[in-house]
Structure formats: C-alpha cells, structure tokens
C-alpha positions as CSV (number, residue, x, y, z in Angstrom):
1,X,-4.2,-63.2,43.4
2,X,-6.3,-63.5,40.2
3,X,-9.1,-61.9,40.4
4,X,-12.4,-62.8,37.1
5,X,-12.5,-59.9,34.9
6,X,-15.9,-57.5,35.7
7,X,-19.1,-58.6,33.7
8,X,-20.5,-56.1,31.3
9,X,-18.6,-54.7,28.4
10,X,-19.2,-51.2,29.9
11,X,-17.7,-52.2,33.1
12,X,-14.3,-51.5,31.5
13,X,-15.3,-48.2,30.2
14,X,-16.5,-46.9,33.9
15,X,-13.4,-48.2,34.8
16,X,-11.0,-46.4,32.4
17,X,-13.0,-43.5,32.6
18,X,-13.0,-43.0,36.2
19,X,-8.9,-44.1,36.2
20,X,-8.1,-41.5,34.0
21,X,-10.8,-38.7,35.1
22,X,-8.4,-35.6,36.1
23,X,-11.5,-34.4,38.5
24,X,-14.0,-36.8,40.3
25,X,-16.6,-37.8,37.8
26,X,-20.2,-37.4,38.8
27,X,-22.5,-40.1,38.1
28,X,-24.8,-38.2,36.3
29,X,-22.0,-37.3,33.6
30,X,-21.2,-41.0,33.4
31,X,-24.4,-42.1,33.1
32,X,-25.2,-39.8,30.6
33,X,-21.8,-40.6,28.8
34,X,-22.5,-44.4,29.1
35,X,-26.6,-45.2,29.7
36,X,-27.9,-43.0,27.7
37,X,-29.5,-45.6,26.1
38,X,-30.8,-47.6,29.2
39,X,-34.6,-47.2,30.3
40,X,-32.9,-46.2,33.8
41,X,-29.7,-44.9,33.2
42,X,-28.5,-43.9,36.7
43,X,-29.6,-47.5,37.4
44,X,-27.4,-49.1,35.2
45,X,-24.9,-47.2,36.2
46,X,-25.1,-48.7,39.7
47,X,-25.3,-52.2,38.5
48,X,-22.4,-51.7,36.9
49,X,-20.2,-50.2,39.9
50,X,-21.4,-53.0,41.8
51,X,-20.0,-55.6,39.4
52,X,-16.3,-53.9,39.5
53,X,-16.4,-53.4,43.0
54,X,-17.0,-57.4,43.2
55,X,-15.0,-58.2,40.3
56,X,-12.0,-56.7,42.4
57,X,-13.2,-57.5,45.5
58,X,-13.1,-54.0,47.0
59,X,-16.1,-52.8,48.8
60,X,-14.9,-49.0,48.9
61,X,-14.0,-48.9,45.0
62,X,-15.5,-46.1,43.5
63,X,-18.1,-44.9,45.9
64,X,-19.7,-41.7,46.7
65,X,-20.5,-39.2,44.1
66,X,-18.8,-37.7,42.3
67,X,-17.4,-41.6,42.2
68,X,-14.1,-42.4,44.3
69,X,-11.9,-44.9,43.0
70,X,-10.5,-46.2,46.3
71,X,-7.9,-48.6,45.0
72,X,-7.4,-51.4,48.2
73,X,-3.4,-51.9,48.4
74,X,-2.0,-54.5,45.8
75,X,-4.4,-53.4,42.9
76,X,-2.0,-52.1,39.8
77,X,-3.6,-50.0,37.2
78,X,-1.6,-49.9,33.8
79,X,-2.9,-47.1,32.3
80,X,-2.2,-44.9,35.8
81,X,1.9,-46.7,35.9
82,X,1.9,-45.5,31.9
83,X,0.6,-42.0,32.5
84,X,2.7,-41.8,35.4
85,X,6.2,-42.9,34.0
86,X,6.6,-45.5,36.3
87,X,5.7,-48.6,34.1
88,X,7.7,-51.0,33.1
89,X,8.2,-52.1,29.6
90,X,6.7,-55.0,30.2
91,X,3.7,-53.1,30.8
92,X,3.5,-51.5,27.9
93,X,1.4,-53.4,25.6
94,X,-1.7,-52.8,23.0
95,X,-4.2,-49.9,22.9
96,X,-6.7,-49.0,26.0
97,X,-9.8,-51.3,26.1
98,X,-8.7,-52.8,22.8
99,X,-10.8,-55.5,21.7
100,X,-13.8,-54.4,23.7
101,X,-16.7,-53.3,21.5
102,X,-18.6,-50.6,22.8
103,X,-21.6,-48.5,21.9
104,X,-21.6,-45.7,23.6
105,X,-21.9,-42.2,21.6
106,X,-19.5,-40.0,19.9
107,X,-18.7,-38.1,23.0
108,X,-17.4,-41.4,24.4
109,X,-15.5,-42.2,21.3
110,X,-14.1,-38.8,20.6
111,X,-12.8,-39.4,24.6
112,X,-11.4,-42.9,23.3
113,X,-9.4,-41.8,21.1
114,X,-8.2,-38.9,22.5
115,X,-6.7,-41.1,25.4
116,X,-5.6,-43.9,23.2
117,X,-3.5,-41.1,21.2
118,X,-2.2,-40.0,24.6
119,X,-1.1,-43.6,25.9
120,X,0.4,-44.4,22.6
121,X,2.6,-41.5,23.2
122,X,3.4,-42.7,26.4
123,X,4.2,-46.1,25.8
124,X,6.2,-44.8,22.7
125,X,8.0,-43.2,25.5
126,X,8.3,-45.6,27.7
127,X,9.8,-48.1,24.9
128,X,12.3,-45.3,23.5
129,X,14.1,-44.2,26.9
130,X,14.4,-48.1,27.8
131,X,16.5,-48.4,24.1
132,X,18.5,-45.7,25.0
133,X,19.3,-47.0,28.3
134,X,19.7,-50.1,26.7
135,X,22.3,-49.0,24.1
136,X,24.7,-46.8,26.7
137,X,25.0,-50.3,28.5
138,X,26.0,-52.1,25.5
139,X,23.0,-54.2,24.9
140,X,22.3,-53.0,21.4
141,X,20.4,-56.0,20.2
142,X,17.9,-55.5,23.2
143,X,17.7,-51.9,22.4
144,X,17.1,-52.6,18.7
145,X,13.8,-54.9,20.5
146,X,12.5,-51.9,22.3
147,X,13.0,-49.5,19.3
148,X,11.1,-51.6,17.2
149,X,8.4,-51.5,19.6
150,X,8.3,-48.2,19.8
151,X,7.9,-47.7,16.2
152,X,4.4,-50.2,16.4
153,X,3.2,-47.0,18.4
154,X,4.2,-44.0,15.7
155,X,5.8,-45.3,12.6
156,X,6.4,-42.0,11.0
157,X,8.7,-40.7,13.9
158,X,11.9,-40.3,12.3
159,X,13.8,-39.9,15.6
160,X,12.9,-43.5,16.0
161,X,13.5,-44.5,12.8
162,X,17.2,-43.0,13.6
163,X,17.4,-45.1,16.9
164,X,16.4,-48.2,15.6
165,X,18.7,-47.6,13.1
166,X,21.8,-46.9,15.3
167,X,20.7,-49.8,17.5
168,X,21.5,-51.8,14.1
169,X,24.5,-50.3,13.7
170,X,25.8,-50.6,17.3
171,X,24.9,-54.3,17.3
172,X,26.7,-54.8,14.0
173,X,24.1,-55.0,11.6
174,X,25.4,-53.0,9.0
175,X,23.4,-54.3,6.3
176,X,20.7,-54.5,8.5
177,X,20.3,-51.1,9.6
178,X,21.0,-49.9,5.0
179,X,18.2,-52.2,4.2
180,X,16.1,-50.0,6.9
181,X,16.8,-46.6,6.1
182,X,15.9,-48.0,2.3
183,X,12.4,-49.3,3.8
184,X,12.2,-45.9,5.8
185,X,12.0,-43.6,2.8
186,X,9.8,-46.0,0.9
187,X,7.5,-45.6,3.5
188,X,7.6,-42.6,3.8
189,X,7.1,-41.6,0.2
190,X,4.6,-43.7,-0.6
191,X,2.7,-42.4,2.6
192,X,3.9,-39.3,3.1
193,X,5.1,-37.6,-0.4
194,X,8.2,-37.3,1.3
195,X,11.2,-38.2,2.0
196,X,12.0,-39.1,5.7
197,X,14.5,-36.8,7.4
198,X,18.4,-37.2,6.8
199,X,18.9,-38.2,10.2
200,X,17.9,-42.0,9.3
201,X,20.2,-42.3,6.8
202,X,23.1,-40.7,8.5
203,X,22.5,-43.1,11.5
204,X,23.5,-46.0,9.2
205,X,26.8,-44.0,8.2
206,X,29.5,-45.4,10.7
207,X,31.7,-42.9,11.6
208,X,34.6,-44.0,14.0
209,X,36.9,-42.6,16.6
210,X,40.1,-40.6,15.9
211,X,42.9,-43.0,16.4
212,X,44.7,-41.6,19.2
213,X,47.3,-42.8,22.2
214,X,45.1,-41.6,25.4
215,X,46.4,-38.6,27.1
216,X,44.4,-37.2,29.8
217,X,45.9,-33.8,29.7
218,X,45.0,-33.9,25.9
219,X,41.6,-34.8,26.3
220,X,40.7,-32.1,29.2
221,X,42.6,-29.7,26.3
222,X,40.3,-30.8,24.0
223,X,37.3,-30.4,26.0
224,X,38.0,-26.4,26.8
225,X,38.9,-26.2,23.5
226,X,35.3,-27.3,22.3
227,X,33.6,-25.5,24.9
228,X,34.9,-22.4,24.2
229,X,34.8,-22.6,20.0
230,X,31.3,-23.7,21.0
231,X,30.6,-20.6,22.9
232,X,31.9,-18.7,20.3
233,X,29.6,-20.2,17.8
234,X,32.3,-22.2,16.2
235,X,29.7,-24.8,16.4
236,X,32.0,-27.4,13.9
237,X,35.5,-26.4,15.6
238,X,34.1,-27.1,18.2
239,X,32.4,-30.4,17.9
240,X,35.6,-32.1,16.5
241,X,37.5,-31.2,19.6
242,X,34.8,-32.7,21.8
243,X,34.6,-36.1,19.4
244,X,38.9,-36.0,19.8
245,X,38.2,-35.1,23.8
246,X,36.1,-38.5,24.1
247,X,38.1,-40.1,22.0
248,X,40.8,-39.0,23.9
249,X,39.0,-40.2,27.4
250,X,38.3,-43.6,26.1
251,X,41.9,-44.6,25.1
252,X,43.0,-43.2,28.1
253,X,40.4,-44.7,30.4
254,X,39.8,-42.0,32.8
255,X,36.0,-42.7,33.6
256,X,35.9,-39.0,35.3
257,X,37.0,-37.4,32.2
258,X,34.5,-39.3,30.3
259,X,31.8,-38.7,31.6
260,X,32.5,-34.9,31.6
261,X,33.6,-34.9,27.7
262,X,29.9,-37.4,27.2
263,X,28.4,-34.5,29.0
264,X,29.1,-31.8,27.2
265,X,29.4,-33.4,23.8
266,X,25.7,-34.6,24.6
267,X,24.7,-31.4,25.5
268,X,26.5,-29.4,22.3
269,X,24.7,-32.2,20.0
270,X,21.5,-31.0,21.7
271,X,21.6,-27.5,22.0
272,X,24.0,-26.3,19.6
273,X,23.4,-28.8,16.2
274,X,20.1,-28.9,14.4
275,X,18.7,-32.4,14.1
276,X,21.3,-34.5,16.3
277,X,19.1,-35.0,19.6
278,X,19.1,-39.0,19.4
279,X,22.7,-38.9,18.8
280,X,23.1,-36.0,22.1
281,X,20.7,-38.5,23.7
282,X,22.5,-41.7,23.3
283,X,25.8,-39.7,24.3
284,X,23.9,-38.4,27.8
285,X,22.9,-41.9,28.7
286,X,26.4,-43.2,28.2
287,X,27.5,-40.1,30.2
288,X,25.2,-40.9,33.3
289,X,26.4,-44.6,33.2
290,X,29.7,-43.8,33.7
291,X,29.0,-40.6,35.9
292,X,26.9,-43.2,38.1
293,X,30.3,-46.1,38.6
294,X,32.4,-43.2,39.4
295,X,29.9,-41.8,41.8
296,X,30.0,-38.5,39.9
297,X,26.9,-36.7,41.4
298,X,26.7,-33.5,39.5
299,X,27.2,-34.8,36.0
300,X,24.4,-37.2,37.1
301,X,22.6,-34.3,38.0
302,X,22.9,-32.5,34.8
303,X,22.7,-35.4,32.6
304,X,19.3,-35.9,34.5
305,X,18.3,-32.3,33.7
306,X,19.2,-32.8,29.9
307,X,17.4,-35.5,29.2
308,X,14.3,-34.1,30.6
309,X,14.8,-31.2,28.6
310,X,15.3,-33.6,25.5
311,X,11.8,-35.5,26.6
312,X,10.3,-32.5,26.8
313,X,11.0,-30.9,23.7
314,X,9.6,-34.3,21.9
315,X,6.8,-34.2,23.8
316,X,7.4,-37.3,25.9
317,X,6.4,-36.0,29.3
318,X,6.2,-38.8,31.2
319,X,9.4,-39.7,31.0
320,X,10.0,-36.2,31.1
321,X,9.2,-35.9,34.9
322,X,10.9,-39.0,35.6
323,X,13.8,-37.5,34.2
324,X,13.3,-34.3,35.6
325,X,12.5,-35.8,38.9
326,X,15.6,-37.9,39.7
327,X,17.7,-34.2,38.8
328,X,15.6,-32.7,41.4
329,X,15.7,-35.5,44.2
330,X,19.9,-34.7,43.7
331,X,20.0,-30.5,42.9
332,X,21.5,-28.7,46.3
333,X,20.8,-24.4,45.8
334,X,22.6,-22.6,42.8
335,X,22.8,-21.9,39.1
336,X,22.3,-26.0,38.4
337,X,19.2,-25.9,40.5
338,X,17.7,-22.7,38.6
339,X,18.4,-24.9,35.6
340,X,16.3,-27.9,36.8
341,X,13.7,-25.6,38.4
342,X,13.4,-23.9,34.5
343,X,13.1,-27.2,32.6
344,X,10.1,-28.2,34.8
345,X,8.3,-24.8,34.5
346,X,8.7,-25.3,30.6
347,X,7.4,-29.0,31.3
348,X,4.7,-28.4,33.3
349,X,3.8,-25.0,31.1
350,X,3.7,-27.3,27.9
351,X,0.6,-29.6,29.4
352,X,-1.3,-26.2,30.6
353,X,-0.4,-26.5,34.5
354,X,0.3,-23.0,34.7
355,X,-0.1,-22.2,38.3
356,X,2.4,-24.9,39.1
357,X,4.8,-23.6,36.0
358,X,4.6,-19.8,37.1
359,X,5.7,-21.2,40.4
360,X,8.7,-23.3,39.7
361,X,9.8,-20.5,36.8
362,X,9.4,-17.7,39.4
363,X,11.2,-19.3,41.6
364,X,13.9,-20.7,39.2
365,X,14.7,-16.6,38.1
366,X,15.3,-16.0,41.4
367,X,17.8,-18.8,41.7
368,X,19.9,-17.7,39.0
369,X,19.9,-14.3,39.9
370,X,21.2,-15.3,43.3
371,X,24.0,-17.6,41.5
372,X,24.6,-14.8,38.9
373,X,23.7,-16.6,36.1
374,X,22.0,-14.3,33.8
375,X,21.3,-16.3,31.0
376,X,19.4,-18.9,33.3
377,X,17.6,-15.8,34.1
378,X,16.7,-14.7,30.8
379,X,15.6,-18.1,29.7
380,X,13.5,-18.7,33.0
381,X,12.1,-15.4,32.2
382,X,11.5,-16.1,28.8
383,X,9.6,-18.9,29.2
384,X,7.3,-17.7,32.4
385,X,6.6,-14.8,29.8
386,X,5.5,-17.3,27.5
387,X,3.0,-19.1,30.8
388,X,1.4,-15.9,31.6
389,X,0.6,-15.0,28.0
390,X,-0.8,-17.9,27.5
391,X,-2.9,-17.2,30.5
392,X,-4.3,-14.3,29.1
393,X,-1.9,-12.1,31.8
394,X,-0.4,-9.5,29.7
395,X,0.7,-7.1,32.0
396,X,2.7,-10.0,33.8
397,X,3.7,-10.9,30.8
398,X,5.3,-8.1,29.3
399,X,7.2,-7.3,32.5
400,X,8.9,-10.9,32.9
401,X,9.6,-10.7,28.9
402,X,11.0,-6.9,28.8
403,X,13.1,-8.6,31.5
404,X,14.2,-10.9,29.4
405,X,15.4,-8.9,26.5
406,X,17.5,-7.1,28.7
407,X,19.3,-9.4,30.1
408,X,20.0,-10.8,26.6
409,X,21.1,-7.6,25.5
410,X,23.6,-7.5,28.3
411,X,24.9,-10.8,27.5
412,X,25.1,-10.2,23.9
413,X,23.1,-14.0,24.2
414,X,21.4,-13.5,20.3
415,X,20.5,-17.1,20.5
416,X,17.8,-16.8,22.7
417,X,16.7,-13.5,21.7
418,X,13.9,-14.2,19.1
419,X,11.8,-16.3,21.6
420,X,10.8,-13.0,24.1
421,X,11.0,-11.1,21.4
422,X,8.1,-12.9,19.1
423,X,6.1,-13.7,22.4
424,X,6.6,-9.6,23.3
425,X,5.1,-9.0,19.8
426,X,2.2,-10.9,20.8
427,X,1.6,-9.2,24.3
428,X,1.8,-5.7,21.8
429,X,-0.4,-6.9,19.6
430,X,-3.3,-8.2,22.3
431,X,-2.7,-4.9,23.7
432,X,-3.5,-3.0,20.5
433,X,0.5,-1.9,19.5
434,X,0.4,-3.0,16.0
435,X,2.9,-1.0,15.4
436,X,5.4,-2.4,17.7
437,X,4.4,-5.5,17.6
438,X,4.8,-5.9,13.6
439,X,8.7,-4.2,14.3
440,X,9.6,-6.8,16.8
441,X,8.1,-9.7,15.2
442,X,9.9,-8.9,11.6
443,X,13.2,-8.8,13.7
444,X,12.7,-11.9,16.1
445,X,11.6,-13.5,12.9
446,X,14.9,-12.4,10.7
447,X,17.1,-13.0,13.7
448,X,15.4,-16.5,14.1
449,X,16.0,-17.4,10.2
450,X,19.5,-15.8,10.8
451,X,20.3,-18.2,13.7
452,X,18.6,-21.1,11.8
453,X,16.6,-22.5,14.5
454,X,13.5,-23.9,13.8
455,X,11.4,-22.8,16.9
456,X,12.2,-19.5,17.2
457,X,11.2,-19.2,13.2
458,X,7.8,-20.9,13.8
459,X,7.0,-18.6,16.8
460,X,8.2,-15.6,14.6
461,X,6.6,-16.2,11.5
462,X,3.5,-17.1,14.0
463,X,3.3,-14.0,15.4
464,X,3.3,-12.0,12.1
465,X,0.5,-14.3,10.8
466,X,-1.9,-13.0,14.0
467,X,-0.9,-9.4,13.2
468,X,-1.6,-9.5,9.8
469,X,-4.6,-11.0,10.2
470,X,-5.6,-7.8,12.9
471,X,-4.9,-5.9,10.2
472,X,-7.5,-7.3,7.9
473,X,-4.8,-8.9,5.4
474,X,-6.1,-12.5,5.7
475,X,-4.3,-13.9,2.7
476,X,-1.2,-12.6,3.8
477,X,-2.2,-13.8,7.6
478,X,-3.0,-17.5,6.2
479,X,0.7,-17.8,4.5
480,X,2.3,-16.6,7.3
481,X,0.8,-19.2,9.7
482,X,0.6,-22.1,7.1
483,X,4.6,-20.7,7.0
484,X,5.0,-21.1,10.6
485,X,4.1,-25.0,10.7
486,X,6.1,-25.9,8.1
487,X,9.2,-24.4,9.5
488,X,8.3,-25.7,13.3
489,X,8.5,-29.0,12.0
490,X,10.8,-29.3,9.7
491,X,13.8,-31.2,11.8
492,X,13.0,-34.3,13.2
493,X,14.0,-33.2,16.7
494,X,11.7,-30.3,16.7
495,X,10.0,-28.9,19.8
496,X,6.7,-30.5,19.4
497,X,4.6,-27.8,21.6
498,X,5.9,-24.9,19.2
499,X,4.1,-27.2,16.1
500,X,1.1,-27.7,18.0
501,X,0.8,-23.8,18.8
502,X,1.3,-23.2,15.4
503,X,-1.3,-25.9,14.0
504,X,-3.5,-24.2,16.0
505,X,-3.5,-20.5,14.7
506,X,-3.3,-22.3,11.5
507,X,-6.6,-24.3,12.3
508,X,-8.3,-20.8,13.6
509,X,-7.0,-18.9,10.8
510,X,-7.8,-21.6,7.8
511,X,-11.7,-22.5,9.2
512,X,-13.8,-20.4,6.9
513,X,-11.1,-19.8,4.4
514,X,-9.5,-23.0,3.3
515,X,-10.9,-25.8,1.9
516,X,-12.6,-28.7,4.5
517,X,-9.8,-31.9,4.1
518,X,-7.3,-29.1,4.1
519,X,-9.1,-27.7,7.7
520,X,-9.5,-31.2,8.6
521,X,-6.1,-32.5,8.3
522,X,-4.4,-29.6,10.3
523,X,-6.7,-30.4,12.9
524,X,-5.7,-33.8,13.1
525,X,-2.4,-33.3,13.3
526,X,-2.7,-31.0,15.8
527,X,-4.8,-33.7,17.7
528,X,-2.5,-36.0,17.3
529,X,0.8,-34.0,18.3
530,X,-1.1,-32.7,21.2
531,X,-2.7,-35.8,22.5
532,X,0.2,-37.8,22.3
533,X,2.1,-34.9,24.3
534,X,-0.6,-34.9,26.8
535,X,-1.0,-30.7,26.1
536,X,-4.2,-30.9,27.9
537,X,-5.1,-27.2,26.3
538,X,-4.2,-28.0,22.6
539,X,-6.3,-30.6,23.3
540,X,-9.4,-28.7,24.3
541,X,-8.6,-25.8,21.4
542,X,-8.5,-28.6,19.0
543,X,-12.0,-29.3,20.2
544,X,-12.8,-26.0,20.0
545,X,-11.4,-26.0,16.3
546,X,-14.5,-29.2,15.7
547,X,-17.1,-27.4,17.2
548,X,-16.9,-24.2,15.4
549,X,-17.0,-26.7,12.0
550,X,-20.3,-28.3,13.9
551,X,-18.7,-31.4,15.7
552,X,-20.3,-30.9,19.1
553,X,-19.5,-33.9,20.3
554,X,-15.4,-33.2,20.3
555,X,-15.9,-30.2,22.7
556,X,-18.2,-32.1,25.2
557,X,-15.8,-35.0,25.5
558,X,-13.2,-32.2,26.5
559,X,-15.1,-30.4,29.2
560,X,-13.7,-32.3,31.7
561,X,-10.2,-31.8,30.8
562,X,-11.3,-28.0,30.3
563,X,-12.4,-27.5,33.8
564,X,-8.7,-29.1,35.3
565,X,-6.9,-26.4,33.6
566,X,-6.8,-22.9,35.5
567,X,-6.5,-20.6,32.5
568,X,-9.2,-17.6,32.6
569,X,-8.3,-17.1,28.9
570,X,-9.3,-20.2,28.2
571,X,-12.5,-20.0,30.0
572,X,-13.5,-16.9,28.4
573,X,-13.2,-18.7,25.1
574,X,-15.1,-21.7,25.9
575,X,-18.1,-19.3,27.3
576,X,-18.5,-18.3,23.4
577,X,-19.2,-21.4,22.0
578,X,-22.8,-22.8,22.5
C-alpha cells in the first residue's frame, strides 16, 4: 500500500530521531531539540506526532512518553534494515533526510551529521560485502556496479579503490582497471598530498596460476606445507605453496580440497600479510561458495568467522554481525566456537557494549581452555583486558592481561605479545607504576616495530605518549601520540578502532598545545572513523574533545548515546564537563 508522505518538514525529523533513538526519547527532549522555536513547543510537538501517526495510518505509533514507536506489521524502516545489516542493496540509497531543509539548532545538526556519517558507513558496507559476493560467483561486472557505489559513500577508502579495481580486472578490463589506479593517485594527491596505498595499483597487476597437471595428493602436500612454513613465520614460503595448493585444487577439481586450500590461503592473506585483506577477502568468499555446494559445514563456519573478523577490523559492523551471526547459528562447543565467541566480544567491545563483550569474551576463555587451545585463550584474554580497561576496571584488568602474557610466553606466541603487553602498561600507569609501565611499553612497542604490525605499534607508541605526558614531558608526550596515528593507519587494511583510540589521545593531548586547524582536523577524523564505525564511545569523547574547545552543542547532541553506554569511566568524565 502507498501511504502520502507526513506533512511538516519536521515530521521527518521526529521520525528519524525517534527510529534511531538507542533509549526512548522523552518529549520534552524532542521538543526542545525540534520546537524550540514554537510559541508552544510541547504543542507542536503533538501536532506533529499526530500527522505521522495518520500519514502511516497507525493509531499506536509513537505514543506514550518517553514516545513508542509501535511500528504496525508491514511498515519497513530503511534506516533500521541499514543499521541492522539486513538491507538490501537496493535499499541502500542517498543520505538520511536528504533534501529536506530543516532549521532546527546545532544540537540537531551536530546529531545529523553524526548519523549520516554512520549510515554512510553502513551502506558503504552493505555495497562492499554484496561485490565481494558478487565476484566469488563470477559476476565481476555486477561487482564492479556495487564497488563503484560504494566508493559514492567514501572515495578515499583505498580498500575500495583495490576492489573496484580487481572487479576490473576479473571482468577483463585491463585497461580499465590501469586507467583507474592512474585516476586513484591523482585523486589522491591532489586531495590528499599523497599517494594512495600500493594496494590499488597492485590490484591492476594480473598475476596468474602456476601451470600445473592437478594432483590432489599434491595440492593437500602443498597445503601442510604452507601451513606449517606459515607457522613458522616463513610467511613467503609459505604463501607460494598455498597459491600452488589452490592451483593445484582447481586443475584437479576436488571442490573439498578447494575450499580448504581458499580457506586457509584467505586466512594467511589476512592474518599473516600486511595490507592483503581484500585479496584474503575475495579468497574467503570464493571459499564459502564452494564450501556451501559441497555442503562443507565447518569451513562455512570458519569462513563466516573470518569475514566477521575482516568487517570488524574495518569497522563495518553491520555486516560484521551478520557475518558473525551466520558462524554462530552453525558453531557446536570447542576451540572453533571460542573463536566465534572472541571475534564478537572484540565486535561488540569496539562500539562500547561492554557488558555484552565481557560476557561473550569470558565465556569464549573458558571455551578454549576446555578445547586446549591456549592461544584462543590468550587472545580472548587479551582483548577482555582491553574491555575492562576501557571500563575503568583495572584490577579486572590486569588479572585477565597478566593471564595473557603467560600464556603467550608458554607458547612462545610473540605475535600477539605486544597487544597485553601495551594495554598492561596502561593498567600500570593508571595505577601509578610508571616505572613498569614505561619498561613494558618500550618493549611491547620494540617487539611491535620488530613484528611490523601496525596495531600493536599504534597501541605501543600510544601508551608511551600517556606516560610521558604523566611525567610532565609534554613535547615528548605529543610526538609519541601524533607517532601512534600515523603508524595505526598507515596500511589500508588497518584496524580502524586502534586509529580512532589513537586520534583520540592525540585530540586530548594536542587541545591547548597545538595549533586550532591542527586540533580541528584530528577531531574530525576521529569523528569521522568513529561515526562511520558506529564506536558509540569515540563518538561521545569526540564530543567531549568540542566541548572542552567551547562547542557545547556537539556534547548535548551525544547525551543520549552517552547514557546507552554502561561505562562508569565514562560517566565520571562526562560529570567534569559543564
């Protein structure tokens, strides 16, 4: 049925702020929001609910105060299937309440843009899994559509860039996907000073597969062979036997022994190469195809679980949960399920739900130490350290970290080691330990430059910035941190939550210190990163960054979003600013 759109320009606004409202909304805050203006604003406000309740011809919409929406059955909300991961991309389309002029304060427009930042980052999501999907069913022209799409929404991703690019590629475009890479960097230079990340470019390089007969007993010989180099950090040896495994599979045709070689050379690209998650991506789709005709339910299961853990490290997290949902609906009990059970903690940790994080990492620790897997344990442990820190519980904390460390030690596991370590320095530091904390973060900080990862640097050189800045040594303090971003973000497949965290010490550190466009523009990337994330509480310290330089008006239209998140830390801060 087609129903008349609501009359009022503000009728939209109630609407969208109501939808998208983590709390009930009272009608005093939405007057006030809204009608300020009004010479009765609580009375406009009820004209205004009565015209969307006939516009949709639902009596019981948004009744009561604070305001229900009461949805009748057959009403679709777009905005709610976005934020939800369950749209379409045919419902993916333009920016909230574009086109609709509205005057209606700077706490209202500081909320507007806030949520269009947010739904662009969804929709960007949205667009990007659907060309992935696209591509591992070889439809690379349709792909190439819904990558280009994606770019409308954020045309300075690179990983995007990189898609669209291998969509060309796959499709035969050759030239096609040359002249882009060209464009890319112009772009980029000319807006950025920079040149775009050498992902793009390598995307347009075709590389093909080994000629090779297809022998199934050579490609499963392959495969161990790459795991095990792999293990051994023979990162390269190990690669090129899992590229000769798959090639290996295909000429033979053995759709089992596909999918596990796609698996695991999806997972290596991911977690063992800097700057090759599109690529590890595009390889775990194809892997899930084929795992899905052969009916091949724990390689659909773990290629579920990586691709969450891909969407959540780009800070895509509604398609993150979808991901992370299916591998959940399929998971029985052991190490695989502590696996799953970690990857949502870290999700739902990322967008400050950290009662429902501590839970699912708690619980995922105990898994693993059940199964025996101690370096699901140390991870799990790792990053509930991180949740309870962040939460202002240090004692907590430090216990699940020290954990941590040992476990790592026991396993030799140096990979993971500078990530408790650095978040350790910062439990010893907010306890007063400068001394330790200064000797772990210099190691977790070496070991992390050692190891080459760009996370674990940014949360190492993050952490020495806060202690030298306890120690009164605030030029020292503001390279560290102004050190931390640029090393957090410089891959293109960078975890975006450790960039926000560091933008944000770097926004506390430089107010006061650093010039104002300097202050302003690592605010606003940090708004943007985190917005677009949907990190509710980078969100609201972002606020908090505005209304220390005198932008009121920021913090108010996060209050809301403030008083969803349980963090007592959080609180404590808020309660200092007037």
């Amino acid at each position: 049925m087609l129903l008349a759109p609501p009359r009022g320009r503000k009728s939209w606004a109630v609407l969208a702020y109501v939808a998208l409202a983590e709390l009930p909304v009272s009608r005093e805050r939405l007057s006030a929001l809204l009608f300020s203006d009004a010479a009765d604003p609580q009375g406009a406000l009820r004209w205004t609910l009565a015209e969307l309740r006939r516009a949709l011809v639902a009596a019981d919409l948004l009744r009561g105060d604070p305001l229900r929406l009461g949805f009748p059955a057959g009403i679709a909300v777009d905005v709610l299937m976005v934020s939800a991961g369950q749209a379409d991309v045919g419902s993916v389309r333009g920016e909230l309440l574009e086109g609709i002029e509205l005057e209606a304060g700077p706490v209202f427009e500081s909320w507007l843009l806030i949520e269009r930042r947010r739904l662009a980052g969804l929709s960007e999501g949205i667009l990007h899994d659907a060309a992935l999907a696209a591509l591992a069913s070889d439809r690379p022209q349709q792909a190439a559509a819904f990558a280009s799409r994606a770019l409308e929404f954020s045309p300075f991703e690179e990983s995007l860039h990189e898609l669209f690019v291998r969509c060309l590629v796959a499709n035969g475009d050759l030239g096609a996907a040359r002249h882009h890479v060209v464009s890319c960097e112009v772009l980029f230079r000319r807006e950025l000073g920079r040149a775009p990340d050498a992902c793009v470019a390598r995307a347009a390089t075709l590389i093909g597969e080994p000629d090779v007969l297809g022998d199934r007993a050579a490609a499963n010989g392959q495969l161990q062979a790459g795991i095990a180099a792999i293990d051994a950090g023979a990162v390269e040896p190990g690669m090129a036997c899992l590229r000769m495994a798959c090639a290996q599979a295909r000429a033979c045709g053995d759709a089992d022994v596909l999918a596990r070689v796609l698996l695991e050379l999806g997972s290596a690209l991911v977690h063992a190469v800097r700057g090759h998650d599109e690529e590890g991506a595009a390889m775990l789709h194809e892997a899930l195809s084929v795992a899905e005709s052969t009916g091949a339910k724990p390689i659909v299961i773990e290629a579920c679980r990586e691709l969450g853990y891909i969407e959540v490290q780009a800070g895509r997290p509604a398609t993150a949960g979808r991901w992370l949902s299916r591998a959940s609906a399929h998971v029985g009990d052991g190490a695989e399920r502590a696996k799953v059970l970690g990857v949502r903690g870290m999700a739902l940790s990322d967008r400050a739900h950290y009662e429902a994080a501590i839970g699912l990492l708690t619980e995922s620790v105990a898994v693993a130490e059940i199964a025996g897997d101690c370096r699901q344990q140390a991870w799990s442990l790792a990053i509930l350290g991180r949740a309870l820190l962040l939460r202002g519980q240090l004692r907590e904390a430090a216990g699940a970290l020290d954990r941590s460390l040992e476990l790592i030690a026991d396993e030799g596991w140096r990979a993971l080691q500078p990530l408790p370590e650095s978040l350790r320095a910062e439990v010893a530091l907010r306890e007063g330990e400068r001394a330790e904390a200064l000797s772990l973060a210099r190691h977790a900080f070496a070991l992390g430059c050692e190891l080459g990862d760009p996370c674990w640097e940014g949360f190492g050189a993050r952490v020495k910035g806060l202690i030298h800045r306890s120690l009164g040594e605030d030029a020292l303090a503001l390279e560290c941190l102004r050190d931390a971003v640029a090393r957090s973000g410089r891959v293109a497949d960078a975890y975006a939550w450790v960039k926000a965290h560091c933008l944000d010490a770097l926004a506390a550190r430089a107010i006061g210190e650093c010039e104002p466009d300097y202050i302003e523009t690592v605010i606003a990337e940090l708004e943007t990163i985190a917005a677009r994330g949907d990190m509710r509480e980078l969100m609201v310290r972002a606020a908090i960054h505005r209304a220390r330089l005198g932008d009121g008006a920021a913090l108010n239209a996060v209050r809301p979003l403030a008083e969803a998140i349980a963090n007592p830390a959080l609180d404590a801060e808020l309660s200092l600013i007037a």
